[in-house]
N, C-alpha and C positions, 0 to 999 in steps of 0.2 A: 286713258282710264280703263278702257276693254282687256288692255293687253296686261296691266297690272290687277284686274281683277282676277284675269284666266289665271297668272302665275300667284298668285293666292290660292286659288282652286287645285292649284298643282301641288304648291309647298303643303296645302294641309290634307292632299292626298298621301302623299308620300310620307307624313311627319304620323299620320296615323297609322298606316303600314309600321313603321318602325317605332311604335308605342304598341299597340291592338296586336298586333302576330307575334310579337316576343313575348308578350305578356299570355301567351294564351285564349284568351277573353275578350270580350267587347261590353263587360262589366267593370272595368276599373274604372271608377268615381274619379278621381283626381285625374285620370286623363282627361277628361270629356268636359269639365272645368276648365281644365288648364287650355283645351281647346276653342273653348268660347272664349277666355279671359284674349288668349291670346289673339284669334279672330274680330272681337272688335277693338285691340290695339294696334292693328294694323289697319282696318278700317278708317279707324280715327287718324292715324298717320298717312295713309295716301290721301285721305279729304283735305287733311291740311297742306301737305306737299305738292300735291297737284295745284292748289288754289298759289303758294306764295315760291314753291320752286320747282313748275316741273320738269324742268331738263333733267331734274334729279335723275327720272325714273331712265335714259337712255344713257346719262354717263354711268350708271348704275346696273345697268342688265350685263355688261358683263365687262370681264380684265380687257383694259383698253389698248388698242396696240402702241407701244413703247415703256410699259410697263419695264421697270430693273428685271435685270435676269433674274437675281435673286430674292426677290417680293414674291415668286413663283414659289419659294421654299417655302419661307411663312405662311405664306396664304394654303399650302397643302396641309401643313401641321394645323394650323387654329382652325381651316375646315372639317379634317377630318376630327380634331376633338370633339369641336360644337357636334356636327352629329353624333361622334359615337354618345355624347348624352343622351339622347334620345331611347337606343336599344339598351344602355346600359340601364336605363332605372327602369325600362322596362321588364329586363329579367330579375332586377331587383324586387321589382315586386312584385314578377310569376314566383321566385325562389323563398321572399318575404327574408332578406339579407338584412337587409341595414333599415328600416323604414322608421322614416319622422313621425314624431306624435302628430298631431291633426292641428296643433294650434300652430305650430311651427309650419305648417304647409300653407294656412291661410295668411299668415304672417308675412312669409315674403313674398307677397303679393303686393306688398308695397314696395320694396324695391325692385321686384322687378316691373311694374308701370313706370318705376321713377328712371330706370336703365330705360327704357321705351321713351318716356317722355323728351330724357336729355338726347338721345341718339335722333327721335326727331327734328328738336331744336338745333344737332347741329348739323342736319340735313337743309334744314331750313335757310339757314342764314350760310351756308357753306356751296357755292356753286360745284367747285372741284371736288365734292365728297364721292371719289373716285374707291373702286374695289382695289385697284393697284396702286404703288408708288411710283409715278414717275411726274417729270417737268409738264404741264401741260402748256406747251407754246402757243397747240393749234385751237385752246378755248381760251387765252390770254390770262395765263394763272396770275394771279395778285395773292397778295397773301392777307386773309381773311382774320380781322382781330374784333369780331362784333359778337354780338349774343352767346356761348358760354364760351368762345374763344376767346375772351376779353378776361377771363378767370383761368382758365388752364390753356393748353395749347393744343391737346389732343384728347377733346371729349368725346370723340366716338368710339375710343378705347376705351376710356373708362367706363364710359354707356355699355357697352358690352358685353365688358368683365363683368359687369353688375348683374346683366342680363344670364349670361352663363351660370354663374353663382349663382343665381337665384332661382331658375327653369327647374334641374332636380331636384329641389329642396321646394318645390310646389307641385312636382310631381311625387314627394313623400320620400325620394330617395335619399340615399346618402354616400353609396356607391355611383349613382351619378355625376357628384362632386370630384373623381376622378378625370375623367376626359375634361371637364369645365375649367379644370386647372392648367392642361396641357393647352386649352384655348388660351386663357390668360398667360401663361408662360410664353406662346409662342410670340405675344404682344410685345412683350417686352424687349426684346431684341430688336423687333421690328421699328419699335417705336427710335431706338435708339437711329437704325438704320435710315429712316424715314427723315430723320432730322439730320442727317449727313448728307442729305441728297439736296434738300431742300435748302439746307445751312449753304453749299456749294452752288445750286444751280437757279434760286430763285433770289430775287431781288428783295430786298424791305425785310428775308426773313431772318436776320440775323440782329436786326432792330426790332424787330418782333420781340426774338428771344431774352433779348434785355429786358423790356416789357413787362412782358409775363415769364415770370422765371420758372413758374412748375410746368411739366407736362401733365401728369392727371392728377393728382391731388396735392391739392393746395397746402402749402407749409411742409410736406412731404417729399414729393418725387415730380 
């Protein structure tokens, strides 16, 4: 619990560096919100994590080794997007470019708790909820069809497209929605990737995919 609180401490050092110095100022309103809102949504998420999974937090600290070569790719492209949100709508709104009305910023404050809520539920119920794609042999990977895996097949993508989508657009930006997309683009290959690996290398997963036929949204994709 110590060592997920320090790197809390860290993520929201750094997340303020790159909001507060691009911005200019240490008066932008919608950062300083979006920093509470966001600090105790992740609060709320390690109390429950730690209580009902927490190996989560060390298969989770960082890309495991036997990760695909190519998961390295993906995972550089939807990192570097997701952050560059952060500096992007910060100069967005040193420059005042694109900027949301105010009802629109309180607004998606519901889906992005609701991207928050699903990405911890399927932390929750998901032991393997690994940063990389690869077979996991050495934690006895099973293929998990409970709680919102029982509805789609990859809701931690959808939980985070949500999340992305939503971060600028409650930081007031709208040029932020830029990199946000290159995060959700980079998914989508990935996902497809993900399911080649898993289709070939894991057991029960190809009964699964009979199962449940969508990967993130239902009747859709």
């Amino acid at each position: 619990m110590n060592r997920s609180l320090l790197a809390l401490a860290f993520t929201l050092l750094v997340m303020s560096a790159m909001l507060f110095l691009p911005a200019g100022t240490f008066s932008w309103m919608r950062a300083w919100v979006f920093g509470c809102v966001f600090t105790l949504e992740v609060l709320i998420a390690t109390a429950v994590l730690w209580r009902v999974n927490p190996e989560i937090f060390v298969a989770r600290s960082r890309v495991q080794p036997g990760t695909m070569k190519l998961d390295y790719v993906f995972i550089t492209i939807a990192l570097t997007g997701f952050i560059a949100i952060f500096p992007v709508s910060s100069f967005d709104y040193r420059h005042q470019w694109a900027q949301t009305p105010a009802w629109l910023t309180w607004a998606c404050y519901v889906p992005f708790s609701l991207g928050f809520a699903v990405a911890t539920w399927a932390q929750a119920v998901n032991r393997h909820f690994e940063p990389g794609v690869r077979i996991q042999n050495d934690r006895g990977h099973t293929v998990i069809d409970t709680g919102p895996y029982a509805i789609v097949r990859h809701p931690g993508y959808i939980a985070s497209s949500i999340l992305a989508i939503s971060i600028p657009l409650c930081l007031g930006s709208c040029w932020g929605l830029l990199p946000a997309f290159v995060f959700v683009l980079a998914l989508i290959p990935r996902t497809l990737f993900e399911e080649r690996v898993l289709s070939h290398g894991l057991v029960g997963y190809n009964a699964y995919k009979a199962r449940v036929r969508y990967r993130w949204i239902p009747g859709i994709w």
